[in-house]
N, C-alpha and C positions, 0 to 999 in steps of 0.2 A: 692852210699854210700861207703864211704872209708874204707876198714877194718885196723885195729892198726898193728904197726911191730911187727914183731918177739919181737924184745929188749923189746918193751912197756908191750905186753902180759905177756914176761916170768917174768916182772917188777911188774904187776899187781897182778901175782900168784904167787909170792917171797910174796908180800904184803898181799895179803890175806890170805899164811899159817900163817904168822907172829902173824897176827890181832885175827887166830883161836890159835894161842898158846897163846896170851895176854888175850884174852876172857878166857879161857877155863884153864890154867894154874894153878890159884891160886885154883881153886876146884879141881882140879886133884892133887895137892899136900895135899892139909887138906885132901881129902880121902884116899890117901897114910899113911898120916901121923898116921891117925885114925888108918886107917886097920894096920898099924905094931903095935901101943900100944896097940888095942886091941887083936890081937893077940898071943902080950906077956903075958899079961893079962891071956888070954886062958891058955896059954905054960905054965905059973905056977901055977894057979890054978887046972886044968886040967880040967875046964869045955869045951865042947866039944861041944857046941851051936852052928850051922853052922850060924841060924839068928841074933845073939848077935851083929855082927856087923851093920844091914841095918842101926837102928833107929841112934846111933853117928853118921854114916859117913852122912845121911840124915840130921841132925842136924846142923853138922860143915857144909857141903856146902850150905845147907840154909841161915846159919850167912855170909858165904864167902859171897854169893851170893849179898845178901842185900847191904854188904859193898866195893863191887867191882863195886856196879851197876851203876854210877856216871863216874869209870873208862872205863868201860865197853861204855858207851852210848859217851864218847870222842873218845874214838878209835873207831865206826863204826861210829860217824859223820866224823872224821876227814876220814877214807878212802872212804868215800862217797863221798866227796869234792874234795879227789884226783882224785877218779875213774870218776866222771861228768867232771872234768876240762880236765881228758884228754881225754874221748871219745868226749867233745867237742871240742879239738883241740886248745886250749887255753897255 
């Protein structure tokens, strides 16, 4: 059994951070986004709740989640397809 080149592997793992930043991206930003407003929120009110935030930023990536999931399940078909075609040598 053949193992892949250098080029293909380091090709494959350029590919896969890629695929884990597209995945992963869009909820890492809404809970970004959450934790600075609510934060500000905090900052002027002066309430001082360390928990105030879990339940929004849980919410917003929930919502992310749902509506990313369609994108989400193209980009791990499609590198699935890449990654088979070319450990099959195709």
């Amino acid at each position: 059994m053949e193992s892949l080149p250098p080029a293909d592997m380091m090709m494959l793992a350029r590919g896969a951070l890629m695929l884990l930043l597209t995945i992963a991206g869009p909820m890492l930003v809404v809970s970004l986004i959450i934790g600075v407003a609510i934060g500000l929120v905090q900052a002027l009110t002066q309430i001082q709740e360390m928990t105030l935030t879990f339940v929004p930023k849980m919410i917003g990536i929930g919502v992310v989640m749902m509506l990313s999931l369609p994108m989400i399940g193209r980009a791990l078909s499609t590198f699935m397809e890449q990654l088979v075609l070319r450990i099959a040598g195709q």
